[in-house]
N, CA, C and O of each residue as an XYZ file, in Angstrom:
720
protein
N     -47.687   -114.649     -2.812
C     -47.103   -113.714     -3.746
C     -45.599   -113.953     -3.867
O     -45.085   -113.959     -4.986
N     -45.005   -114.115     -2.968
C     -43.649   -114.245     -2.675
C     -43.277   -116.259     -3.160
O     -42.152   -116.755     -3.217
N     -44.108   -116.720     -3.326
C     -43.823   -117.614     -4.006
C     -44.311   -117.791     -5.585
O     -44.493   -118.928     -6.020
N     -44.497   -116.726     -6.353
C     -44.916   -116.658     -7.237
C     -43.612   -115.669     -7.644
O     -42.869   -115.953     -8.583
N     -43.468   -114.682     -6.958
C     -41.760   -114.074     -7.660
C     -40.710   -115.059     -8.046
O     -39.933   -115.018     -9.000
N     -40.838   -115.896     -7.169
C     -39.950   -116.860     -6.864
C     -39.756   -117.998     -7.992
O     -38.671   -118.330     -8.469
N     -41.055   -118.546     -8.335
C     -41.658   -119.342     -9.357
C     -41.566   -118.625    -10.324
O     -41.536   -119.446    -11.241
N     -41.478   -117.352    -10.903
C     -41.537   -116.338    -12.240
C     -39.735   -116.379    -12.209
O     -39.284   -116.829    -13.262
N     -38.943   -116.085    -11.442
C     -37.661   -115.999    -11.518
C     -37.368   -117.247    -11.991
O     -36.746   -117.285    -13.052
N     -37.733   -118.522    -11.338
C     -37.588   -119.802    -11.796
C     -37.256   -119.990    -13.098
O     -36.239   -120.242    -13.745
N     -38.584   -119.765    -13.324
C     -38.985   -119.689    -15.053
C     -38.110   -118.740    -16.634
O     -37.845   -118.933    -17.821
N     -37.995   -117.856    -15.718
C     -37.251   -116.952    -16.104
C     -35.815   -117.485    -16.577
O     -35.395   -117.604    -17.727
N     -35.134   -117.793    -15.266
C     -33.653   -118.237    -15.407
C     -33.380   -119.473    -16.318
O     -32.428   -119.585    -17.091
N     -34.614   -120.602    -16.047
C     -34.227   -121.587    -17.261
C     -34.441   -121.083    -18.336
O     -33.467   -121.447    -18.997
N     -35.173   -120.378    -19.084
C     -35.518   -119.721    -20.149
C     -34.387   -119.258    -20.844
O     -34.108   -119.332    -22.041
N     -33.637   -118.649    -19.664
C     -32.405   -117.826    -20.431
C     -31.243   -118.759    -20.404
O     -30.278   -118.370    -21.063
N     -31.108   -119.982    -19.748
C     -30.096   -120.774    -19.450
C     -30.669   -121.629    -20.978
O     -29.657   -122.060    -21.532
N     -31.733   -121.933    -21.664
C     -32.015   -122.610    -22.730
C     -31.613   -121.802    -23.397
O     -30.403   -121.943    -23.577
N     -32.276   -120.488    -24.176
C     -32.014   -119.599    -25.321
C     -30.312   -119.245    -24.891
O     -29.737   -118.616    -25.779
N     -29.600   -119.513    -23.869
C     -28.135   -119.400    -24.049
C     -27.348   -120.635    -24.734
O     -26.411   -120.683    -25.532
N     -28.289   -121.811    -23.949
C     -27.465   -123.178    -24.375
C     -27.319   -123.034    -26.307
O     -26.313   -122.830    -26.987
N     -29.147   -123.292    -26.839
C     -29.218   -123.074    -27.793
C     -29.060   -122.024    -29.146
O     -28.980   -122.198    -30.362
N     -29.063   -120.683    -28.113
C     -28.617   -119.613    -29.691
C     -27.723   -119.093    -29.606
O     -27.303   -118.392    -30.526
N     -27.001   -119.263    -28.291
C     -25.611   -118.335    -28.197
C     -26.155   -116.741    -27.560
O     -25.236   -115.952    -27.345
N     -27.467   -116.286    -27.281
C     -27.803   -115.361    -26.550
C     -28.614   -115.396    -25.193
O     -29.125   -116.442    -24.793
N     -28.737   -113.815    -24.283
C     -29.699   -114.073    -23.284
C     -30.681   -113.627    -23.967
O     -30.841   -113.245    -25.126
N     -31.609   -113.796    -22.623
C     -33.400   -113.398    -23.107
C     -33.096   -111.684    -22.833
O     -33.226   -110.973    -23.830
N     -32.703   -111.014    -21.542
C     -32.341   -110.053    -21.353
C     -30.734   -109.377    -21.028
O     -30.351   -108.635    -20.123
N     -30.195   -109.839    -21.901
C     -28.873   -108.759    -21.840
C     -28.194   -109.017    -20.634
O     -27.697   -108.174    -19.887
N     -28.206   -110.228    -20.497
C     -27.523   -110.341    -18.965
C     -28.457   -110.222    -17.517
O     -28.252   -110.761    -16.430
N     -29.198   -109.602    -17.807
C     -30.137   -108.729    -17.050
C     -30.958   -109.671    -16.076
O     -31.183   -109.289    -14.928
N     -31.454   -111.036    -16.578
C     -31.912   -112.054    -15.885
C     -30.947   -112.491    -14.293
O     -31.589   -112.936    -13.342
N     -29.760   -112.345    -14.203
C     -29.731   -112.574    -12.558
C     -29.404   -111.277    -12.145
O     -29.092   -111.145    -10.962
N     -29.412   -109.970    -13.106
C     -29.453   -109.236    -11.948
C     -31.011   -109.471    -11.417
O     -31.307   -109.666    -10.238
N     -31.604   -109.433    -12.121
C     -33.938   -109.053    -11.779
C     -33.415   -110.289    -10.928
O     -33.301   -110.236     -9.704
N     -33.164   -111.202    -11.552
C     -33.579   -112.397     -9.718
C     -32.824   -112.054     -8.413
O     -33.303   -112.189     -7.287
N     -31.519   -111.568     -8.714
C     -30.959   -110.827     -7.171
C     -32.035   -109.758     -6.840
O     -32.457   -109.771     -5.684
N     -32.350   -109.175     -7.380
C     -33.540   -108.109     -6.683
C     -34.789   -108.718     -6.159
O     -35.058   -108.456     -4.987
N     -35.553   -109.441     -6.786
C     -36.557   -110.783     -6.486
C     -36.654   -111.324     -5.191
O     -37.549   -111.371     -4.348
N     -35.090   -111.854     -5.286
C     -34.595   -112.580     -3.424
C     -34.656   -111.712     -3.339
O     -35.842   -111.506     -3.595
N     -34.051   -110.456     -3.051
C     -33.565   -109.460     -1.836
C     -35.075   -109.143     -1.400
O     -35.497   -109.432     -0.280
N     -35.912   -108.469     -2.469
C     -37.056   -108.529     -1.915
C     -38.201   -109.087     -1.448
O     -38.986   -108.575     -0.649
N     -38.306   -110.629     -2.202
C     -39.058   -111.527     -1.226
C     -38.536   -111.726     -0.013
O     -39.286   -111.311      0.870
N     -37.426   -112.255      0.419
C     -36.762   -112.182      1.616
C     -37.005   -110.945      2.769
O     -37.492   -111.098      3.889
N     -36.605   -109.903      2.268
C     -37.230   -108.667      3.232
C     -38.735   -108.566      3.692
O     -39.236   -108.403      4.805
N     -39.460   -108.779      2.001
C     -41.013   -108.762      3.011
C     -41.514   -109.476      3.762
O     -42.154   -109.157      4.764
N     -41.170   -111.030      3.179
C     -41.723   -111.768      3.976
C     -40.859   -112.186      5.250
O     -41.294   -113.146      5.885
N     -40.154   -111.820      5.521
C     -39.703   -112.030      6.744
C     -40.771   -111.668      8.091
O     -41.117   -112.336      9.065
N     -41.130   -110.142      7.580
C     -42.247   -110.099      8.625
C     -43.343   -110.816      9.026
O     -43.527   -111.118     10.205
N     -44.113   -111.122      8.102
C     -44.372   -111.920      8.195
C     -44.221   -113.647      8.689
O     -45.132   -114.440      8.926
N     -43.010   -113.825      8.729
C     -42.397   -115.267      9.081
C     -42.385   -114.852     10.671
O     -42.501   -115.743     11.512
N     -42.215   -113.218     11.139
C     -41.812   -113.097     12.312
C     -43.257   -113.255     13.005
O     -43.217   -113.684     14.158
N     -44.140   -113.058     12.633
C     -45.253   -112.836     13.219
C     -45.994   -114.211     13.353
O     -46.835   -114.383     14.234
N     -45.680   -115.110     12.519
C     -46.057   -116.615     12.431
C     -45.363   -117.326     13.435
O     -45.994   -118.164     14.080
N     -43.944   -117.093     13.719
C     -43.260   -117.873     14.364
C     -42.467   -118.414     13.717
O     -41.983   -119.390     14.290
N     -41.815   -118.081     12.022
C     -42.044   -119.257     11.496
C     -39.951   -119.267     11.462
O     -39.189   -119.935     10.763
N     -39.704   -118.378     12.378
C     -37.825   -118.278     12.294
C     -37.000   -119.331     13.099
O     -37.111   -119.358     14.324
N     -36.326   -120.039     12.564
C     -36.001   -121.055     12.802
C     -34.878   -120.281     13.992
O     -34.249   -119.250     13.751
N     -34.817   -121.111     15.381
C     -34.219   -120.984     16.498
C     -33.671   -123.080     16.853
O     -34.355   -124.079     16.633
N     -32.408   -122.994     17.367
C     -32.341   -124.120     18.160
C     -32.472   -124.374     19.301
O     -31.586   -124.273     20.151
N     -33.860   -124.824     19.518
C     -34.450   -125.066     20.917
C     -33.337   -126.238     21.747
O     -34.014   -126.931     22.506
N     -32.492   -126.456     21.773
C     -32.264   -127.572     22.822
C     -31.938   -126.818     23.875
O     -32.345   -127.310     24.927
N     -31.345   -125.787     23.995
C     -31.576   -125.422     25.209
C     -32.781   -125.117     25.938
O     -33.036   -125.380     27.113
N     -33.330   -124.656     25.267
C     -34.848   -124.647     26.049
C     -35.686   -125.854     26.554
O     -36.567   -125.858     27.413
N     -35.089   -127.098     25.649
C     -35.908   -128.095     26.386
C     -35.344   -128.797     27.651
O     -35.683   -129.839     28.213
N     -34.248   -127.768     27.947
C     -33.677   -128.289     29.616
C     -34.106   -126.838     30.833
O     -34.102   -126.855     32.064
N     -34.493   -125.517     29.719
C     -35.160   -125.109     30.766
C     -36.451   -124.952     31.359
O     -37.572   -125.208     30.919
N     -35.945   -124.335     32.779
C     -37.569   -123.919     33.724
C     -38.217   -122.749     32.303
O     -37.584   -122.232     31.383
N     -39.736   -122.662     32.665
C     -40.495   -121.717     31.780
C     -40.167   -120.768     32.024
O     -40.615   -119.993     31.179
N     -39.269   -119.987     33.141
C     -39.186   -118.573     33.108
C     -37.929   -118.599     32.462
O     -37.629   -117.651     31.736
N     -37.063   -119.649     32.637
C     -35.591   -119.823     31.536
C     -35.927   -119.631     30.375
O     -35.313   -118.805     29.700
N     -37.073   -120.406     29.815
C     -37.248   -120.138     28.094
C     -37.410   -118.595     28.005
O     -36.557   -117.950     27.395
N     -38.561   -117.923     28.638
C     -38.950   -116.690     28.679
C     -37.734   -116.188     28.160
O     -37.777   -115.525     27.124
N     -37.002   -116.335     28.543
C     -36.060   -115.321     29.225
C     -34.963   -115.672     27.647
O     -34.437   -114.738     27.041
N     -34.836   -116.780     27.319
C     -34.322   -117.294     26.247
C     -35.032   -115.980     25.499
O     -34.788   -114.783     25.353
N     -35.972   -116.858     25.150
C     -37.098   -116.347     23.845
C     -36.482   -114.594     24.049
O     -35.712   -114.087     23.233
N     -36.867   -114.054     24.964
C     -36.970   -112.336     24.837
C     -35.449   -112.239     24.472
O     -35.251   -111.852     23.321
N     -34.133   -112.563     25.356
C     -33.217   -112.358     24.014
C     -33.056   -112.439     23.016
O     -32.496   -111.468     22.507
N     -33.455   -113.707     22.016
C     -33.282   -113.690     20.576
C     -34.495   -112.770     19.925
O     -34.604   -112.868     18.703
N     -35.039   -112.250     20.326
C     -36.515   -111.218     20.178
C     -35.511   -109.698     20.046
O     -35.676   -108.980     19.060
N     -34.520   -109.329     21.095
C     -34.380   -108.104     21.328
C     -32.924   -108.372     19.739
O     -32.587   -107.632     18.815
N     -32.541   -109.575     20.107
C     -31.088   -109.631     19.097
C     -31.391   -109.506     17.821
O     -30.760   -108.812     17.023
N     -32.594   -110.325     17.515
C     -33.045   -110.010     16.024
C     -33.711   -108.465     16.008
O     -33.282   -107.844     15.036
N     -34.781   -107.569     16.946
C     -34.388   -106.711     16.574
C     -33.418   -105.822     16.362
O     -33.333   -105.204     15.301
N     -32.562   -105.666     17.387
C     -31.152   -105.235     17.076
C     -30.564   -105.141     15.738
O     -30.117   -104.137     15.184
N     -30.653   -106.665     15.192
C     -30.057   -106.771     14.072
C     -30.605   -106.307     12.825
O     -30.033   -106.146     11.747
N     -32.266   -106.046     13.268
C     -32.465   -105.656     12.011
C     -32.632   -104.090     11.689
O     -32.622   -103.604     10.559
N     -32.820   -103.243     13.168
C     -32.564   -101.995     12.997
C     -30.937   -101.769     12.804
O     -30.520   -100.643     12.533
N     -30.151   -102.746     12.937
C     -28.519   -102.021     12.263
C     -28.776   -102.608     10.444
O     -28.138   -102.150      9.497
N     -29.476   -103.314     10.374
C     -29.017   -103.739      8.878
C     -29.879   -102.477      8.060
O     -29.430   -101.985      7.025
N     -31.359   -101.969      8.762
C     -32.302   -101.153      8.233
C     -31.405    -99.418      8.299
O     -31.634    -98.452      7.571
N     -30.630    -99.500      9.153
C     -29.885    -98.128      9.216
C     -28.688    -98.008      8.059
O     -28.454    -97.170      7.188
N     -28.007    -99.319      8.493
C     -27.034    -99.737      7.328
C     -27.433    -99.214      5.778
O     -27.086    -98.252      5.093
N     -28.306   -100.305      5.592
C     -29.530    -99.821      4.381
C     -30.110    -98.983      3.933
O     -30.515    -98.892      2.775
N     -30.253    -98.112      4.961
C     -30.653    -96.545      4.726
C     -29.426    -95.590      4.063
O     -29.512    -94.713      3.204
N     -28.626    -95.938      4.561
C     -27.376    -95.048      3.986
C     -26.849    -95.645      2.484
O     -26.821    -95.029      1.418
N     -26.515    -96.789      2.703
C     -26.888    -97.044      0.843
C     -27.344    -96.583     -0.113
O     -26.969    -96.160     -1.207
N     -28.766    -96.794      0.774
C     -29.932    -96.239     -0.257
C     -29.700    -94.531     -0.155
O     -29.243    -94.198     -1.249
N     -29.816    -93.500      0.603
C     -29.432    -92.678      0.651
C     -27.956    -91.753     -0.521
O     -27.703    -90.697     -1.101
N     -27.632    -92.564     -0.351
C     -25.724    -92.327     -1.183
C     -26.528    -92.542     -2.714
O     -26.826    -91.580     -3.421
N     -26.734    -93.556     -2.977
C     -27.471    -93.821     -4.458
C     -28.629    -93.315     -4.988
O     -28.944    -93.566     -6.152
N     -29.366    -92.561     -4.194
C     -30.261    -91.459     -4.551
C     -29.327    -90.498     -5.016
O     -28.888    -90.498     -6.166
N     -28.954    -89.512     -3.962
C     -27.880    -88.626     -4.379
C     -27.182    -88.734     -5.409
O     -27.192    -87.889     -6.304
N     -26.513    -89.742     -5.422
C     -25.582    -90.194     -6.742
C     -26.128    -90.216     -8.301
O     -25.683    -90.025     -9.433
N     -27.238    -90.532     -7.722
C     -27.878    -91.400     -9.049
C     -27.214    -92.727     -9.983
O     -27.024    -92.822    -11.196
N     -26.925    -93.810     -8.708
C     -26.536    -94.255     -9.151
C     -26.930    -95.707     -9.553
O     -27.727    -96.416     -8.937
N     -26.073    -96.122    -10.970
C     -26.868    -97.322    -11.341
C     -26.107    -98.665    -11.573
O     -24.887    -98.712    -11.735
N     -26.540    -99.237    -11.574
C     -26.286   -101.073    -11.419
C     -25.302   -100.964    -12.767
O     -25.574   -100.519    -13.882
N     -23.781   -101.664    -12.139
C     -22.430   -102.216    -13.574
C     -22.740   -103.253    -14.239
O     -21.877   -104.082    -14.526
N     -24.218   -103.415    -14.658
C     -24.531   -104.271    -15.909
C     -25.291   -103.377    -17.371
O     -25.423   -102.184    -17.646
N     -25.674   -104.690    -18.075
C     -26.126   -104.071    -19.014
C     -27.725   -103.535    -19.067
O     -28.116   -103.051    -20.129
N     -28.795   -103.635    -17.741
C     -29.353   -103.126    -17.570
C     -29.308   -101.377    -17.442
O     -29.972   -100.639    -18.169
N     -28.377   -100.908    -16.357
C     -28.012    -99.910    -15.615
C     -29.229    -99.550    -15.171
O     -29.816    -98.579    -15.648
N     -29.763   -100.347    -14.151
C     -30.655   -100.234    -13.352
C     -30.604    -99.194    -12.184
O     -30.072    -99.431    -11.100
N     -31.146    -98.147    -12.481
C     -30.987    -96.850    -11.217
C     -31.478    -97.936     -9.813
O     -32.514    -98.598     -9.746
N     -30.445    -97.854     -8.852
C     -30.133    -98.581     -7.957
C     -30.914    -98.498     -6.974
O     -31.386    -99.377     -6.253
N     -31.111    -96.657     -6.979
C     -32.501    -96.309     -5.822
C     -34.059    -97.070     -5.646
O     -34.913    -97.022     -4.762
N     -33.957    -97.784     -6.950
C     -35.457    -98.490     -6.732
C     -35.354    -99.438     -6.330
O     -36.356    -99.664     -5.651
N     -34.550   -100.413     -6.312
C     -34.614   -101.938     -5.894
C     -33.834   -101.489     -4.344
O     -34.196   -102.104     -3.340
N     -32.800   -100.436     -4.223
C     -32.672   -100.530     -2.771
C     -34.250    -99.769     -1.971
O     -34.872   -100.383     -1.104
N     -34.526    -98.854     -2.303
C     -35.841    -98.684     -1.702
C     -36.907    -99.392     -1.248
O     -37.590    -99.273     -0.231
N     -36.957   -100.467     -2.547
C     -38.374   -101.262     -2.100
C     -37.290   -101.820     -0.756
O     -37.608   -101.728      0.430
N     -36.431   -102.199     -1.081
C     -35.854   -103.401     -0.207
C     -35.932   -102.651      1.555
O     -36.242   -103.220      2.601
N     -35.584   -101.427      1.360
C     -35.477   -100.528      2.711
C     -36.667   -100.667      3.535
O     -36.685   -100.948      4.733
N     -38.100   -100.344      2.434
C     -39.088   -100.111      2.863
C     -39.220   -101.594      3.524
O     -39.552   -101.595      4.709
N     -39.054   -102.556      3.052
C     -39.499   -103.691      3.421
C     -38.430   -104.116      5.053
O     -38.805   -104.875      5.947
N     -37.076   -103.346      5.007
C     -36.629   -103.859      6.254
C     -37.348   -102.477      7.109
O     -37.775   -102.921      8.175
N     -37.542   -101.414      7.035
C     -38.343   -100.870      8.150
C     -39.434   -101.480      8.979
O     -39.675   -101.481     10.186
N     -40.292   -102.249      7.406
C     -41.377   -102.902      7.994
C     -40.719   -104.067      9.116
O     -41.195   -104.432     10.191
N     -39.213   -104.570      8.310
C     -39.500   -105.548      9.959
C     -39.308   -105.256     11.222
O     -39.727   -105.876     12.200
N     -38.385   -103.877     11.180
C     -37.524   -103.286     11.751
C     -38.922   -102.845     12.797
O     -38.740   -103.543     13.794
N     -39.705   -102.346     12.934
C     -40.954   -101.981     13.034
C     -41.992   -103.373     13.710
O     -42.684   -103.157     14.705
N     -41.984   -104.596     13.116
C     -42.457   -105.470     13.695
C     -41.819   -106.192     14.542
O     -42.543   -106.873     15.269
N     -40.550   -106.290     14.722
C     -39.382   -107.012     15.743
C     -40.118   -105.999     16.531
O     -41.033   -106.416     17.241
N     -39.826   -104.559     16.514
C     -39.770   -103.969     18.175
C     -40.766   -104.103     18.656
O     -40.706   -104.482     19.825
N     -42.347   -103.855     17.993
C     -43.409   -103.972     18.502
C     -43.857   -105.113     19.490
O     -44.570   -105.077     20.494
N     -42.992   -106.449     18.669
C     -43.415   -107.456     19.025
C     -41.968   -107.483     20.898
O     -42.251   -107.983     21.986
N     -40.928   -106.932     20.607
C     -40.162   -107.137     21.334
C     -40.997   -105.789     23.115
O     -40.975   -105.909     24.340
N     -41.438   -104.961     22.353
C     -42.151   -104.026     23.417
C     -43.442   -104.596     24.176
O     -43.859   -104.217     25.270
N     -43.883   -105.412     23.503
C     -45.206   -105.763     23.987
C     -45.176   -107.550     24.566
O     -46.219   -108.189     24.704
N     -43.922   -108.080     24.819
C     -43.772   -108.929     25.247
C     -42.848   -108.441     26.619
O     -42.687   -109.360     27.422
N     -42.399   -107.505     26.892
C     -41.287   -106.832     27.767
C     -42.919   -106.349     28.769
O     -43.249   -106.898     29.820
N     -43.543   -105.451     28.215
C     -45.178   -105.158     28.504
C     -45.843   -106.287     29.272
O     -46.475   -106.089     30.309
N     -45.635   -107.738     28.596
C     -46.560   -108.531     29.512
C     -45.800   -109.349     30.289
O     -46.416   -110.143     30.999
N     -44.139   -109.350     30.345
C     -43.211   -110.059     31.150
C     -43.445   -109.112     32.667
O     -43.571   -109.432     33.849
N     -43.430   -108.209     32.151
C     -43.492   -106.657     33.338
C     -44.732   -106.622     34.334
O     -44.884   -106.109     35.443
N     -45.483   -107.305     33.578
C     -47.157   -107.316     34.134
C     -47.309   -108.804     34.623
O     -48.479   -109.090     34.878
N     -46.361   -109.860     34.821
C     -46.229   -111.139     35.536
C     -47.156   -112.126     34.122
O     -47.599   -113.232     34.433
N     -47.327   -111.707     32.934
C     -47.995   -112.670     32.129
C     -47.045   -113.430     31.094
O     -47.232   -113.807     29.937
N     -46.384   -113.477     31.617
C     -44.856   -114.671     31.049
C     -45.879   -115.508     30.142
O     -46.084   -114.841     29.128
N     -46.373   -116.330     30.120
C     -47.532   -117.141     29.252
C     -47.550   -116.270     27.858
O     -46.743   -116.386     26.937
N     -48.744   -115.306     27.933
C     -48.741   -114.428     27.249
C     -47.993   -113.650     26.525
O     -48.333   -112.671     25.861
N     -46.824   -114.173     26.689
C     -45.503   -113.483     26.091
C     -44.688   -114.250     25.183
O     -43.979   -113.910     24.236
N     -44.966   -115.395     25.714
C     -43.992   -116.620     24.617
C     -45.233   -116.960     23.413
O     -44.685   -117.782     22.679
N     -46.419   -116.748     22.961
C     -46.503   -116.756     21.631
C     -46.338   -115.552     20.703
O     -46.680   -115.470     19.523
N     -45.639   -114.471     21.610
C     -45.242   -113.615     20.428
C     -43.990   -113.274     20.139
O     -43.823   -112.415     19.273
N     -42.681   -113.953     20.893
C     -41.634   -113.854     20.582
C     -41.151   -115.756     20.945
O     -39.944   -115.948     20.800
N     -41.686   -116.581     21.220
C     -41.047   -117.919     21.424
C     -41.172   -118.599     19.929
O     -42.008   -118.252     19.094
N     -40.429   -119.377     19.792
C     -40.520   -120.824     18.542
C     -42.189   -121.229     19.056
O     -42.805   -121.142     20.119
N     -42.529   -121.743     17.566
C     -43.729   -122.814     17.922
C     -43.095   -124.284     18.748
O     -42.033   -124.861     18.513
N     -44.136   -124.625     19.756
C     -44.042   -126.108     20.239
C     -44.312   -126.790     19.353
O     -45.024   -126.471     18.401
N     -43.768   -127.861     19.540
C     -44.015   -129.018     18.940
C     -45.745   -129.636     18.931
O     -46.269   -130.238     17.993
N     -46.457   -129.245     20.387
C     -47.758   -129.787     20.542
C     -48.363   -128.966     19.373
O     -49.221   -129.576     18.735
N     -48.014   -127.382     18.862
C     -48.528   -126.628     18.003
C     -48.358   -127.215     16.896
O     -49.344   -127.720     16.358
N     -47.408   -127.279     16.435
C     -46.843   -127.772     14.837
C     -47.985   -128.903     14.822
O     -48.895   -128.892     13.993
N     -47.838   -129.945     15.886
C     -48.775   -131.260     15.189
C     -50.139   -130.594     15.003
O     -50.676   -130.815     13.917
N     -50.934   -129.652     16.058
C     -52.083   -129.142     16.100
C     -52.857   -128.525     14.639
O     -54.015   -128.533     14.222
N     -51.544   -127.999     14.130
C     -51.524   -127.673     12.966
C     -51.785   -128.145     11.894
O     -52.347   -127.531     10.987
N     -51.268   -129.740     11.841
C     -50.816   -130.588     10.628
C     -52.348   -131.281     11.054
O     -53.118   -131.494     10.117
N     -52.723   -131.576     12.222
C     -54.047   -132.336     11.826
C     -55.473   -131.082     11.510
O     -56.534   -131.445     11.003
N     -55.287   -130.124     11.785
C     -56.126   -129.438     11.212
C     -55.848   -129.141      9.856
O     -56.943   -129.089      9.297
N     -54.832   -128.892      8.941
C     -54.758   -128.813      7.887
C     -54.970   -130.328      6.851
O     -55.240   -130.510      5.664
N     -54.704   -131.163      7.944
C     -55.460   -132.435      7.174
C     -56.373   -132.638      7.330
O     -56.597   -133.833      7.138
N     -57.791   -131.697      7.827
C     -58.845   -132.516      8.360
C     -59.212   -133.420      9.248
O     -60.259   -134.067      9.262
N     -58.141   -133.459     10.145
C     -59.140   -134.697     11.188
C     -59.111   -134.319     12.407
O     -59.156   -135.105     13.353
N     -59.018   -132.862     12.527
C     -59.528   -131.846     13.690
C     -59.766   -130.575     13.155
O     -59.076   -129.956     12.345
N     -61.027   -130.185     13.801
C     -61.492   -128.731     13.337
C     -60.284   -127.686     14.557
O     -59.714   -128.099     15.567
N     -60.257   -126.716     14.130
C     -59.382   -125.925     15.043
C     -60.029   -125.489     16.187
O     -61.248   -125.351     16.289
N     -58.973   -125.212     17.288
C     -59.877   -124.813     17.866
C     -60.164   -123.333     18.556
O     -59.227   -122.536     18.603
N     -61.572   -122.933     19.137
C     -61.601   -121.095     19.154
C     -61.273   -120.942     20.225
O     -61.154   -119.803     20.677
């Protein structure tokens, strides 16, 4: 889905970058990068959770490949607690924004005048959701560090290995079934 906003904005922006070259107008009143700033903001927010739950957030492992496994652990659960951190200050941050511009009623300095409360809302809703999946994931790895299952803990807050990534690429090519 989120690559289909993405691909529609695409489409969108050359559209209006042609009917500008050629008639001297936009398609929408200017209005075309505000809708794609809203687009990113909100593909970005949702799917993040998603990216978090895959693994799919890019970290630089070199330190980890000089440590012991309880060093990575121990790696991994900081950048787990920092990204949540960061995303319950950006989701609080965000809340008050959004908050002020309800009240206000206030709307976007283009020629849309896009009441502001909707595109910050979806966007809110979508950082709660991560705000919400960081901790879960950060509580329930603290849960099995606590309970001596360190193992059990680094596929829900560690980077994918490398043995994974390839595991991956030959099952998505067919020349290993996955395995249960």
């Amino acid at each position: 889905m989120a690559g289909l906003v993405v691909a529609a904005m695409a489409v969108l922006i050359t559209m209006d970058i042609a009917v500008r070259s050629l008639f001297g107008t936009t398609l929408i009143y200017g209005g075309v990068g505000e809708l794609s700033g809203y687009a990113l903001a909100l593909v970005t927010v949702w799917g993040a959770s998603l990216t978090l739950l895959n693994r799919g957030h890019i970290r630089i492992d070199t330190v980890q490949m000089i440590l012991p496994r309880a060093g990575i652990v121990f790696v991994d659960l900081i950048a787990a607690i920092s990204f949540m951190l960061a995303t319950a200050l950006l989701t609080w941050t965000g809340w008050q924004t959004f908050a002020r511009s309800l009240k206000l009623g206030s709307r976007s300095m283009t020629p849309l005048a896009t009441t502001l409360a909707i595109p910050q809302g979806l966007w809110i809703a979508g950082l709660v959701l991560l705000t919400i999946t960081s901790t879960w994931l950060v509580v329930r790895a603290l849960y099995l560090i606590g309970s001596g299952r360190e193992i059990e803990a680094r596929p829900l807050i560690g980077t994918r290995l490398v043995s994974e990534e390839i595991e991956d690429q030959k099952v998505a090519s067919g020349k290993e079934a996955p395995h249960a």
